[in-house]
DSSP file (Angstrom, degrees, kcal/mol; ACC not computed):
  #  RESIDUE AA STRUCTURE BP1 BP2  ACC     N-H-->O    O-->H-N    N-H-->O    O-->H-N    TCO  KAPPA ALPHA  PHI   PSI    X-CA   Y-CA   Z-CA
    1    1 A X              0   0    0      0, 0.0     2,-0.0     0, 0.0     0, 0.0   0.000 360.0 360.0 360.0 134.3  -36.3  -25.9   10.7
    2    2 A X        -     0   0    0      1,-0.2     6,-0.1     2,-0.1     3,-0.0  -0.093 360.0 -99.0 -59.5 157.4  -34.8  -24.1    7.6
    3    3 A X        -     0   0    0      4,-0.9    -1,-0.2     1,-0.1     5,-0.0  -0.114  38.3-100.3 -90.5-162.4  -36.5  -22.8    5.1
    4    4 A X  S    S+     0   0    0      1,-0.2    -1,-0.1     2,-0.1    -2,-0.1   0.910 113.6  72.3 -95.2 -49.8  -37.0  -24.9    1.5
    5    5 A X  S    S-     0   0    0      1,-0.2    -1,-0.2     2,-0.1     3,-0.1   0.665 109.2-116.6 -62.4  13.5  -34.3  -22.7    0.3
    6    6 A X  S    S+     0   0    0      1,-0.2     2,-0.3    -4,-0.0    -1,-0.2   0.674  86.6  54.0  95.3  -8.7  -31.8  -23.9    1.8
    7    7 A X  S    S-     0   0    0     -5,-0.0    -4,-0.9     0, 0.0     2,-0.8  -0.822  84.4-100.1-150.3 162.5  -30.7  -20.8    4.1
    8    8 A X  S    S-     0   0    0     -2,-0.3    -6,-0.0     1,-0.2     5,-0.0  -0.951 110.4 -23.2-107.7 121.9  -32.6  -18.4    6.9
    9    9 A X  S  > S+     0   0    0     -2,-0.8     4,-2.3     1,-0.1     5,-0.3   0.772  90.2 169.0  57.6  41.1  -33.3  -15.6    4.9
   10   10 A X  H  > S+     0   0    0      1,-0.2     4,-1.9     2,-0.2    -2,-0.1   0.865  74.1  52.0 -31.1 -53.8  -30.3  -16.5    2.4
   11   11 A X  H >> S+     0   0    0      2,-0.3     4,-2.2     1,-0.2     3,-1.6   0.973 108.5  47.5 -51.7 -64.8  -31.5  -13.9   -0.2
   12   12 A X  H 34 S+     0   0    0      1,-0.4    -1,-0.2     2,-0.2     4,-0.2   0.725 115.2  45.3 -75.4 -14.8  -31.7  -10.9    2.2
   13   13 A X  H 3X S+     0   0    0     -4,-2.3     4,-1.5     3,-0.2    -1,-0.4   0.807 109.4  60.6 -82.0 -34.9  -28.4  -11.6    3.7
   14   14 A X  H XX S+     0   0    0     -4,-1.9     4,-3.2    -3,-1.6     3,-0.5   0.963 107.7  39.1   6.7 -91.6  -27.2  -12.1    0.1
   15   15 A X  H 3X S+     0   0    0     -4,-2.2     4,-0.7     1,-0.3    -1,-0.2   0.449 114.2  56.3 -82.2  15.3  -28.0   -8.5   -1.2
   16   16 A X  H 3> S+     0   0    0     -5,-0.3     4,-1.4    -3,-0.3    -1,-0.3   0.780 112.5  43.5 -93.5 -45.3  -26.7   -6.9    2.4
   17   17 A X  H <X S+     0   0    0     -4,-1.5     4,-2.8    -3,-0.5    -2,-0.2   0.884 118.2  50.4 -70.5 -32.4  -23.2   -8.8    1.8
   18   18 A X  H  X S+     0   0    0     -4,-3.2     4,-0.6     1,-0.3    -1,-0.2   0.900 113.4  36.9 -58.4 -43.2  -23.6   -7.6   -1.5
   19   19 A X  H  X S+     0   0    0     -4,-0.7     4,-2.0    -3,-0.3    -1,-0.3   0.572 113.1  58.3 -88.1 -10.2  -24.3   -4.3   -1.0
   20   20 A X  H  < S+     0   0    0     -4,-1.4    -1,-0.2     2,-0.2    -2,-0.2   0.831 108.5  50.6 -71.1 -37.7  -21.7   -4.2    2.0
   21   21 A X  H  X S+     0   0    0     -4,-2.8     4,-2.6     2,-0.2    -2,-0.2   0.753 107.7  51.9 -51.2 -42.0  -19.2   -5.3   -0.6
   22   22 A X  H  X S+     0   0    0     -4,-0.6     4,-2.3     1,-0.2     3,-0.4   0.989 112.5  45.0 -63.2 -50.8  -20.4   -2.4   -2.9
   23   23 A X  H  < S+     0   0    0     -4,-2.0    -1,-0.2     1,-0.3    -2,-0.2   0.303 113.9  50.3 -78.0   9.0  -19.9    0.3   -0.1
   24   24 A X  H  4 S+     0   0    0     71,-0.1     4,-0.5     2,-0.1    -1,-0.3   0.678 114.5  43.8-105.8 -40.8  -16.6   -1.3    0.8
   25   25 A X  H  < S+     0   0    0     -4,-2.6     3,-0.2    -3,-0.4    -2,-0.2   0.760 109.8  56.2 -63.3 -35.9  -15.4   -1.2   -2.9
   26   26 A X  S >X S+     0   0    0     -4,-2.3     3,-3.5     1,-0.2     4,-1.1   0.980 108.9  46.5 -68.8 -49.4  -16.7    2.4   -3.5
   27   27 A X  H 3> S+     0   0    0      1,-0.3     4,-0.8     2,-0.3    -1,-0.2   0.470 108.5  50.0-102.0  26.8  -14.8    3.8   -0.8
   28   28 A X  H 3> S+     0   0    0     -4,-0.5     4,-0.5    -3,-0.2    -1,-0.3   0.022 110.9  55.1 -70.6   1.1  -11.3    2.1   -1.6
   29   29 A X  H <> S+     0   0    0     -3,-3.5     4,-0.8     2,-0.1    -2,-0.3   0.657 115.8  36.5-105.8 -24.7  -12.3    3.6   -5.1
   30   30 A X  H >X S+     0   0    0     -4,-1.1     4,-3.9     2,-0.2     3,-1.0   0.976 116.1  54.8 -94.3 -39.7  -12.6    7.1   -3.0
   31   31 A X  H 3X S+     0   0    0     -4,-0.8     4,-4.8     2,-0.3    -3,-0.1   0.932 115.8  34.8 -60.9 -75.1   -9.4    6.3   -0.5
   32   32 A X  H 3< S+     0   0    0     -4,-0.5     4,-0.4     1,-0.3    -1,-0.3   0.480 115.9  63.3 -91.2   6.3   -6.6    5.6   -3.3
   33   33 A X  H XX S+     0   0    0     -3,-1.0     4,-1.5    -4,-0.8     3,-1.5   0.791 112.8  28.3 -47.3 -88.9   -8.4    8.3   -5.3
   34   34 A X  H 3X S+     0   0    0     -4,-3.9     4,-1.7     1,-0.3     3,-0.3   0.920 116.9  67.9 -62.8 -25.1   -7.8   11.2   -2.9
   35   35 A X  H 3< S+     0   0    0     -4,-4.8     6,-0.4    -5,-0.2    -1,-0.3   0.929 103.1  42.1 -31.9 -49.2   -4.5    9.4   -1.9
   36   36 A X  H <4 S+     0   0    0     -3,-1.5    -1,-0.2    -4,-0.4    -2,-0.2   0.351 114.1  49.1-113.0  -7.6   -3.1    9.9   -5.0
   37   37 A X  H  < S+     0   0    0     -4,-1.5    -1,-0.2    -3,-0.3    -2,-0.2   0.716 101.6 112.1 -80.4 -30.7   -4.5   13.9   -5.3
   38   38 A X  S >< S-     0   0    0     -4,-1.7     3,-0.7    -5,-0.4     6,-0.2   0.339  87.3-126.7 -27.5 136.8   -3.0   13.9   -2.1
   39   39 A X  T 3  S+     0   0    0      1,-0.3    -1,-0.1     5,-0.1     5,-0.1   0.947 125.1  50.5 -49.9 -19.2    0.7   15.8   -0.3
   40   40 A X  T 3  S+     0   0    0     -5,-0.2    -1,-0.3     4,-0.1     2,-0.2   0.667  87.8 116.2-102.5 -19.9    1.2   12.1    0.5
   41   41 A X  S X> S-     0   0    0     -3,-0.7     3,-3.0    -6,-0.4     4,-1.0  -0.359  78.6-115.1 -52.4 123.2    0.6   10.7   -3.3
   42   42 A X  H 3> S+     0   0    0      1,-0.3     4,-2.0     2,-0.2    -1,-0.1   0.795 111.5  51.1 -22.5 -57.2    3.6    9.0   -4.8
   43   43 A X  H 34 S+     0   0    0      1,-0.2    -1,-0.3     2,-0.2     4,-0.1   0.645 115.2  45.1 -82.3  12.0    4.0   11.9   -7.8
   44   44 A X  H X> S+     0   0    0     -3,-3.0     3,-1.7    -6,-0.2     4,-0.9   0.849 109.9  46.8 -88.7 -40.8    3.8   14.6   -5.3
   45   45 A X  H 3< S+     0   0    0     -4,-1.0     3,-0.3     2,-0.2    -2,-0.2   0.919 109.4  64.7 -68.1 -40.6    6.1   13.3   -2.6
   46   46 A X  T 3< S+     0   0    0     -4,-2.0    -1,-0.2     1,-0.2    -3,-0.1   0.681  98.2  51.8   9.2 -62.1    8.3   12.6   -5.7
   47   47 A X  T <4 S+     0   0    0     -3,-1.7    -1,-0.2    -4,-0.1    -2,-0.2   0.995  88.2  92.0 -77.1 -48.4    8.7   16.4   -6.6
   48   48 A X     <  +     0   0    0     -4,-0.9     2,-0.3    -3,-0.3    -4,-0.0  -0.077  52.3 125.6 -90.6 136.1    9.8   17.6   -3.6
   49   49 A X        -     0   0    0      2,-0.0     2,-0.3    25,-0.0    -1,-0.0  -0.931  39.1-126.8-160.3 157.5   13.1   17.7   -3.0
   50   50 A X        -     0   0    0     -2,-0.3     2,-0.6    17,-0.1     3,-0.0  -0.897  24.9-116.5-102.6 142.8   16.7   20.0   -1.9
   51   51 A X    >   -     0   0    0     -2,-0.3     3,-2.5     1,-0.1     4,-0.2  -0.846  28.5-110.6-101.1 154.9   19.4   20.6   -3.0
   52   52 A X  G >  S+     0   0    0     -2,-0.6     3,-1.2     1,-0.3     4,-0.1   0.466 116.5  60.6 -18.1 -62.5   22.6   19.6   -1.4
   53   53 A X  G 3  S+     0   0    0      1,-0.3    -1,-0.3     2,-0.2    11,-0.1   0.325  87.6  74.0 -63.3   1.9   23.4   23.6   -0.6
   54   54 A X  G <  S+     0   0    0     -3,-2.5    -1,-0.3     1,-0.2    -2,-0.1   0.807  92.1  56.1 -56.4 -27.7   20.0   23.9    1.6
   55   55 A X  S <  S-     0   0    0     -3,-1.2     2,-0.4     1,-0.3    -2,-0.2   0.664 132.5 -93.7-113.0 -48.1   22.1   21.8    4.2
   56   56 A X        -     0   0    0     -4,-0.1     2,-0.4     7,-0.1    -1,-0.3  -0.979  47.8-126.3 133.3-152.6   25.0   24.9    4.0
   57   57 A X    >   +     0   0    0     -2,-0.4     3,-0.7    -3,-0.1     6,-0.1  -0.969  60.5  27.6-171.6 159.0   28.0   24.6    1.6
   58   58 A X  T 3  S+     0   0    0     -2,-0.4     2,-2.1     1,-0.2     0, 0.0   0.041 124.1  14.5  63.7-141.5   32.1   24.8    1.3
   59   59 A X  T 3  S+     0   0    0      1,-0.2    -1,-0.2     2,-0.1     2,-0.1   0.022  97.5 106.7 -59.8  26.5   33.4   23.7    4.6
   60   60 A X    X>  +     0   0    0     -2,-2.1     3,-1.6    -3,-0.7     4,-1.0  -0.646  34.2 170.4-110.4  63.0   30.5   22.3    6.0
   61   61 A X  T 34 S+     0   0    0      1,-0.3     5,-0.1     2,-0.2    -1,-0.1   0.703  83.2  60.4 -27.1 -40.6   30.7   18.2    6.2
   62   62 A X  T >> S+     0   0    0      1,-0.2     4,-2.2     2,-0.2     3,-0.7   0.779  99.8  52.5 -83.6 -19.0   27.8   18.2    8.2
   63   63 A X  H <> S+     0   0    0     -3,-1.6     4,-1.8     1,-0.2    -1,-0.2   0.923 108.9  47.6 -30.4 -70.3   25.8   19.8    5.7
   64   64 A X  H 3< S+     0   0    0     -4,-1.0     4,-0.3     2,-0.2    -2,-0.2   0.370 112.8  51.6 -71.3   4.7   26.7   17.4    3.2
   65   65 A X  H <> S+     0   0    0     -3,-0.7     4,-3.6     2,-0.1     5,-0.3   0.561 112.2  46.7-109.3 -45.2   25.9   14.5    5.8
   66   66 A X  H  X S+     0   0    0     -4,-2.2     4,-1.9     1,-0.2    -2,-0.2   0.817 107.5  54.8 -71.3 -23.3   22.7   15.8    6.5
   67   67 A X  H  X S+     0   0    0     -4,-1.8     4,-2.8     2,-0.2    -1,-0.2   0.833 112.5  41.4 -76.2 -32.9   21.9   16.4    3.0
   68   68 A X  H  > S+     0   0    0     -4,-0.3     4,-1.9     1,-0.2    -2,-0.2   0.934 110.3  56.5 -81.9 -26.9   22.6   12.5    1.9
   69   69 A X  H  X S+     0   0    0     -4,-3.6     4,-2.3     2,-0.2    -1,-0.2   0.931 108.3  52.3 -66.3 -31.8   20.8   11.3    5.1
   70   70 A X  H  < S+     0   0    0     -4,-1.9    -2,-0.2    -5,-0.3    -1,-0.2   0.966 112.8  44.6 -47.0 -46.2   17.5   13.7    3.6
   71   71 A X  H >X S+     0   0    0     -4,-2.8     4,-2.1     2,-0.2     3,-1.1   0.823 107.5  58.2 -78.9 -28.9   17.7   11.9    0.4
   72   72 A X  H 3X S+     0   0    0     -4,-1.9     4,-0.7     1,-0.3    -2,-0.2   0.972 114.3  33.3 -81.1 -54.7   18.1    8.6    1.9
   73   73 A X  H 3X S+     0   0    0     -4,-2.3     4,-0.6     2,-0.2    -1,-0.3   0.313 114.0  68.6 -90.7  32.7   14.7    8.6    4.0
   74   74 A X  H <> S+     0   0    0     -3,-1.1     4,-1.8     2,-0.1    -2,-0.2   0.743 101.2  43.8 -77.0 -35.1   13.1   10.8    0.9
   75   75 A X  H  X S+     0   0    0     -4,-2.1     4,-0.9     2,-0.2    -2,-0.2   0.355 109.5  60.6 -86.6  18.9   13.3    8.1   -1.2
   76   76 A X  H >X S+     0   0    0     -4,-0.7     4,-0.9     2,-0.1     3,-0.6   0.950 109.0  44.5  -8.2 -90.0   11.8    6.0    1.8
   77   77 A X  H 3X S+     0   0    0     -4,-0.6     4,-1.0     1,-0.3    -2,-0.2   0.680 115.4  42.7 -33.6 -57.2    9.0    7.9    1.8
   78   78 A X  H 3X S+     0   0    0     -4,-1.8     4,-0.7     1,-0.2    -1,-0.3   0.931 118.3  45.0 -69.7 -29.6    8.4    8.1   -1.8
   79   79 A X  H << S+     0   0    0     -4,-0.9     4,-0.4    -3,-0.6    -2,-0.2   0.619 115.5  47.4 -88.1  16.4    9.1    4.3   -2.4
   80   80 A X  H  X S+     0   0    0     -4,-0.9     4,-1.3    -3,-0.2     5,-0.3   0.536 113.6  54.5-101.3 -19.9    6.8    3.5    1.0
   81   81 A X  H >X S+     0   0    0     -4,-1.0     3,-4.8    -5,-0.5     4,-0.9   0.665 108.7  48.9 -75.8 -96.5    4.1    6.2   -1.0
   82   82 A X  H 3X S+     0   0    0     -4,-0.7     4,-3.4     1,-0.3     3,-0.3   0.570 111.9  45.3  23.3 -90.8    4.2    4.0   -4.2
   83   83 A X  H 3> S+     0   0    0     -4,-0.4     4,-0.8    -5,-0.3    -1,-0.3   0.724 111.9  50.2 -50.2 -19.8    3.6    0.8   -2.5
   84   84 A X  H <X S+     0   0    0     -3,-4.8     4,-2.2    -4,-1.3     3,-0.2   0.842 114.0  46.9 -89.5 -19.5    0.8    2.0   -0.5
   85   85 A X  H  X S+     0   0    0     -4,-0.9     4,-2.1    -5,-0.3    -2,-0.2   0.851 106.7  55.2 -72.3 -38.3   -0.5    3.3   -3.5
   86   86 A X  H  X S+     0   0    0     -4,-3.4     4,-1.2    -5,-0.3    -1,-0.3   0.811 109.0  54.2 -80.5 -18.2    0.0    0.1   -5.5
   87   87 A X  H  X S+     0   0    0     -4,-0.8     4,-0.5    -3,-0.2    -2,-0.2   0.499 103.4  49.8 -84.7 -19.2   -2.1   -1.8   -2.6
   88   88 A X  H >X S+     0   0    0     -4,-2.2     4,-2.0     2,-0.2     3,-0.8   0.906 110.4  48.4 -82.5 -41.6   -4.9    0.0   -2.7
   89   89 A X  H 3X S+     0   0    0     -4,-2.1     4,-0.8     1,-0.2    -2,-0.2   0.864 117.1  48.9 -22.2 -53.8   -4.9   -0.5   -6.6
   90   90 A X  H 3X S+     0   0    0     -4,-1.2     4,-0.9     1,-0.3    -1,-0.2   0.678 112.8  43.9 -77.8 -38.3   -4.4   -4.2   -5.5
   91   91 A X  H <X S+     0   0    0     -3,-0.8     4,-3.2    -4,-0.5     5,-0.3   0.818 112.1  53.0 -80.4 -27.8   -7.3   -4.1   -2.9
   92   92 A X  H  < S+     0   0    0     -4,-2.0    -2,-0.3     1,-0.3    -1,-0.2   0.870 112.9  47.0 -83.0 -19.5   -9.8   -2.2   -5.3
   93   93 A X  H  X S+     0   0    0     -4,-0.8     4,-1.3     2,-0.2    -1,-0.3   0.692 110.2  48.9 -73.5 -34.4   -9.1   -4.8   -7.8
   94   94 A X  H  X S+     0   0    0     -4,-0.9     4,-2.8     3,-0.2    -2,-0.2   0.724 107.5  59.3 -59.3 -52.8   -9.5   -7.7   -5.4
   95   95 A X  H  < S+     0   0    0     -4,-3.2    -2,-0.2     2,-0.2   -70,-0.2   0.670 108.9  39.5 -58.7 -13.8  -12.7   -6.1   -4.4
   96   96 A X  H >>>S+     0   0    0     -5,-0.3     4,-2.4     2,-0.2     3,-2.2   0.791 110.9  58.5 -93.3 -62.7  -14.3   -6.2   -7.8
   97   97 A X  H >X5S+     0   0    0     -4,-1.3     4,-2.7     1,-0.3     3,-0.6   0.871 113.6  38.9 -37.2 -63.7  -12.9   -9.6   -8.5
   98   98 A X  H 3<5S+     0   0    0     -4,-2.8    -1,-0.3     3,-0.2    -2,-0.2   0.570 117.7  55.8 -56.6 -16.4  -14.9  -10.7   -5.1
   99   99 A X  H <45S+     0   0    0     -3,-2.2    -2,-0.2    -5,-0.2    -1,-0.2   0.744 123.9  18.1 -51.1 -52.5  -17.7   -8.4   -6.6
  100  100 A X  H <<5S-     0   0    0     -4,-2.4    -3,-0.2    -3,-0.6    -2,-0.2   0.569 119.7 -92.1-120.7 -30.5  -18.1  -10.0  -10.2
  101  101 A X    >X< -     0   0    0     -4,-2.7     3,-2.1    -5,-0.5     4,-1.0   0.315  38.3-102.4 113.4 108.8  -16.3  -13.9   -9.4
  102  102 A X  T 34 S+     0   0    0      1,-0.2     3,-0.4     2,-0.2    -1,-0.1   0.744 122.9  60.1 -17.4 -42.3  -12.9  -14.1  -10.1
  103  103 A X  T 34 S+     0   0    0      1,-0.2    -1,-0.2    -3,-0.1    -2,-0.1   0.787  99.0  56.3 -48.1 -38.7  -13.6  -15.8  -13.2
  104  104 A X  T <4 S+     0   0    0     -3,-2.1    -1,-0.2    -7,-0.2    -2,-0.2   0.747  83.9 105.5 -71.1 -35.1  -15.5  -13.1  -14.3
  105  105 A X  S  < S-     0   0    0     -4,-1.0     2,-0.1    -3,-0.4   -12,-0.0   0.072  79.0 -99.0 -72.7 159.6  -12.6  -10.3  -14.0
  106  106 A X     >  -     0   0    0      1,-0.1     4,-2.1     4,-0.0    -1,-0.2  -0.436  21.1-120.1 -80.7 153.4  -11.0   -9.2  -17.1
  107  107 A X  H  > S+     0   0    0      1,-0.2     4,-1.8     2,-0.2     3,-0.4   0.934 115.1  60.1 -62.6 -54.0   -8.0  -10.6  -18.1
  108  108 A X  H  > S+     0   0    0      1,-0.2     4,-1.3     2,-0.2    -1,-0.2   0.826 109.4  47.7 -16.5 -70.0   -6.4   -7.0  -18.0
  109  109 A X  H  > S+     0   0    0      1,-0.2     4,-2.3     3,-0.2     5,-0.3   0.846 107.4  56.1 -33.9 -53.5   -7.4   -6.9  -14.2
  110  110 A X  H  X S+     0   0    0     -4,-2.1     4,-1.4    -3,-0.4    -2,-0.2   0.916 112.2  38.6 -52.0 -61.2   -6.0  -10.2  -13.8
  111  111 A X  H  X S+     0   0    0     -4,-1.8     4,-1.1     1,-0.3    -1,-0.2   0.646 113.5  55.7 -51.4 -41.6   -2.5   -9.3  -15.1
  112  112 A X  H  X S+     0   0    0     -4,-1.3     4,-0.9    -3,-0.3    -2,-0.3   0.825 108.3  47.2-101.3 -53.2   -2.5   -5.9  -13.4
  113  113 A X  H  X S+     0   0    0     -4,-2.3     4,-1.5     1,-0.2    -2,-0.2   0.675 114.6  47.9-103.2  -7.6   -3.2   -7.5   -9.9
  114  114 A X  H  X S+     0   0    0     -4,-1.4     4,-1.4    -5,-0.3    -1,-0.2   0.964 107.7  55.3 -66.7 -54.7   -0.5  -10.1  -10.3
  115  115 A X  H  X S+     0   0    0     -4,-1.1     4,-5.2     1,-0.2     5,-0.5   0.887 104.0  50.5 -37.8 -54.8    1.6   -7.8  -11.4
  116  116 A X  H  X S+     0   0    0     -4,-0.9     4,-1.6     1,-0.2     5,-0.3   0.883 113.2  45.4 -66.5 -43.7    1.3   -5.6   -8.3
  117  117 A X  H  X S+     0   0    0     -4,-1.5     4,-2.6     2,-0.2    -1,-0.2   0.872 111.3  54.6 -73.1 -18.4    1.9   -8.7   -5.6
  118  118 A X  H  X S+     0   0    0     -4,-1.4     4,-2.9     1,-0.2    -2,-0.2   0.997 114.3  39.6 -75.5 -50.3    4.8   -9.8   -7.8
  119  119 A X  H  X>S+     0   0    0     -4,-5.2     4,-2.4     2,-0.2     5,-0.6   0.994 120.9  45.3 -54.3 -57.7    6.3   -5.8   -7.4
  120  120 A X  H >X5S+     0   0    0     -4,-1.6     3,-3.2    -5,-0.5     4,-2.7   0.849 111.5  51.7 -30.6 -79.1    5.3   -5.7   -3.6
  121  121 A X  H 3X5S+     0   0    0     -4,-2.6     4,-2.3    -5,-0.3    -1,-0.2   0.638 113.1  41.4 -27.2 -55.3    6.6   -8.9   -3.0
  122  122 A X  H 3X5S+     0   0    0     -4,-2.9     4,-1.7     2,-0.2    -1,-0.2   0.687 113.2  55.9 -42.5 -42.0   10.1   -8.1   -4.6
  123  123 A X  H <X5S+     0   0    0     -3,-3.2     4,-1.3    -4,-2.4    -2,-0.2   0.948 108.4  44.4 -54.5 -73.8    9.9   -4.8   -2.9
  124  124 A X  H >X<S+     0   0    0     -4,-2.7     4,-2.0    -5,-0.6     3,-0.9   0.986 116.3  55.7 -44.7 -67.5    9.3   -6.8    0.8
  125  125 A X  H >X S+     0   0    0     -4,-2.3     3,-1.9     1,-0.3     4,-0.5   0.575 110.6  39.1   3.3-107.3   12.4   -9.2   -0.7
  126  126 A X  H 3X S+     0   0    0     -4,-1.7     4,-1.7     1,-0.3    -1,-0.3   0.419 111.8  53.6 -47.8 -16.2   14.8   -6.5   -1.2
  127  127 A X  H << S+     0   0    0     -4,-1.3     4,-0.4    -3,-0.9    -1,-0.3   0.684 108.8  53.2 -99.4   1.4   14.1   -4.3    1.9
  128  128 A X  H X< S+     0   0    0     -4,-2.0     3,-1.7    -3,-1.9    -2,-0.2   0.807 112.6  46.8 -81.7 -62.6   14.7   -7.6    4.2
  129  129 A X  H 3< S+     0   0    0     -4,-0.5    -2,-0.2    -5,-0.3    -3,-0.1   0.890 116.9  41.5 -44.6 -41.1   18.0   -8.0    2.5
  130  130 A X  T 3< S+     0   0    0     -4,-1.7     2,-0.3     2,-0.1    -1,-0.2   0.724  87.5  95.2 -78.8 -19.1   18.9   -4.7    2.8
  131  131 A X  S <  S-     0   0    0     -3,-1.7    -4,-0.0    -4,-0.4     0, 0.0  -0.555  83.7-109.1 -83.4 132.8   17.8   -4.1    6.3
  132  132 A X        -     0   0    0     -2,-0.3     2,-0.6     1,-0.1    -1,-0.1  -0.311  30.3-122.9 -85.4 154.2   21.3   -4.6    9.2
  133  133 A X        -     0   0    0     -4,-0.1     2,-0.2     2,-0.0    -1,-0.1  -0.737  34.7-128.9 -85.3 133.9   20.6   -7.4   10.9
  134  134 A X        -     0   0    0     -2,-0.6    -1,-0.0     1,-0.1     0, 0.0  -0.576  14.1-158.7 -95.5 158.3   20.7   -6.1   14.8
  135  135 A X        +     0   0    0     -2,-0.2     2,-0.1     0, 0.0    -1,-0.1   0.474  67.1  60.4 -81.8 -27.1   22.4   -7.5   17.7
  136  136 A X  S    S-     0   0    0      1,-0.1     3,-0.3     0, 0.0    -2,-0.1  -0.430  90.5-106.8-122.6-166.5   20.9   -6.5   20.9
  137  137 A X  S >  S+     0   0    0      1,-0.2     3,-3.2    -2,-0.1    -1,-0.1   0.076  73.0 133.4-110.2  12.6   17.0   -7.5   21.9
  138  138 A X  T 3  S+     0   0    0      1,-0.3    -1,-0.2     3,-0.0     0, 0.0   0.831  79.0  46.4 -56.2 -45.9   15.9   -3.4   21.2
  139  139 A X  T 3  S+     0   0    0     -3,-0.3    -1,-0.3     2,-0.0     2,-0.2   0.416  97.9  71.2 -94.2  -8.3   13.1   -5.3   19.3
  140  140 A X    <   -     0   0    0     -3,-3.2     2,-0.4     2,-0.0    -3,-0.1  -0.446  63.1-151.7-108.8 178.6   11.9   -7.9   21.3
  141  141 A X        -     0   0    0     -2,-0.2    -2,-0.0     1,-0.1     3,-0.0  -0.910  16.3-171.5-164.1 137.2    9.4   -7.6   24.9
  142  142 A X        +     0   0    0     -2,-0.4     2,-0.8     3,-0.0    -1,-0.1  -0.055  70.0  96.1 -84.0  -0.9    9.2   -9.8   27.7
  143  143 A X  S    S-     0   0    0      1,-0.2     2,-1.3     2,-0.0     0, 0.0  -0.357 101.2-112.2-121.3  66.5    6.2   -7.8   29.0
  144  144 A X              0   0    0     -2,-0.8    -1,-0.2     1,-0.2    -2,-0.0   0.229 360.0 360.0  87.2  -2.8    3.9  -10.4   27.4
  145  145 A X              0   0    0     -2,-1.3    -1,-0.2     0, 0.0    -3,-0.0   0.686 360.0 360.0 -80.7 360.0    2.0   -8.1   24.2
């Protein structure tokens, strides 16, 4: 039989989801904190960079081949640092929002986590379009995982 309130032990399960919520929210507040002090934070991977003559110089093609393939998966890196950085924003915002009631979140919040799927999303878009479409089966498994 259930209790008159409606639940078994509704309350005390209550302020344990609650407080499991808090201590899930605190340390996505800690995570995309130290992300972002971090080698791996978007304005650090940013700075770091070569220039073209690290690669060798003059009459060295492969130099200059190696140098544009560097720049091409640096800005990988930074624009894969970014996004991860904009999804933890996105989760720590979602976690308050489930915190407080959607309703409840400030409009600002609201705007700001829209914002953030709209960029992802566009982001996902453009790197499907861009990405060659393969031929052979390199990607696919028979062996059943």
């Amino acid at each position: 039989m259930l209790p008159a309130e409606g639940g078994g032990g509704g309350g005390a399960d209550l302020r344990r989801g609650v407080m499991a919520l808090s201590t899930f929210k605190k340390r996505i507040d800690d995570l995309l904190t130290a992300f972002e002090a971090s080698a791996g934070g978007s304005s650090n991977v940013g700075r770091c960079s070569l220039p073209q003559t690290a690669f060798g110089s003059g009459a060295f093609p492969e130099g200059t081949m190696l140098h544009r393939e560097y720049e091409r998966v640096h800005e990988r890196i930074t624009a894969l640092s970014k996004s991860l950085a904009l999804q933890l924003e996105a989760m720590q915002i979602a976690v308050h929002g489930v915190d407080v009631n959607f309703d409840n979140l400030e409009e600002e919040q609201r705007r700001r986590f829209h914002e953030i799927r709209t960029t992802i999303n566009e982001q996902y878009e453009k790197a499907l379009e861009t990405q060659p479409e393969r031929r052979n089966r390199a990607d696919r498994t028979d062996a059943g995982y």
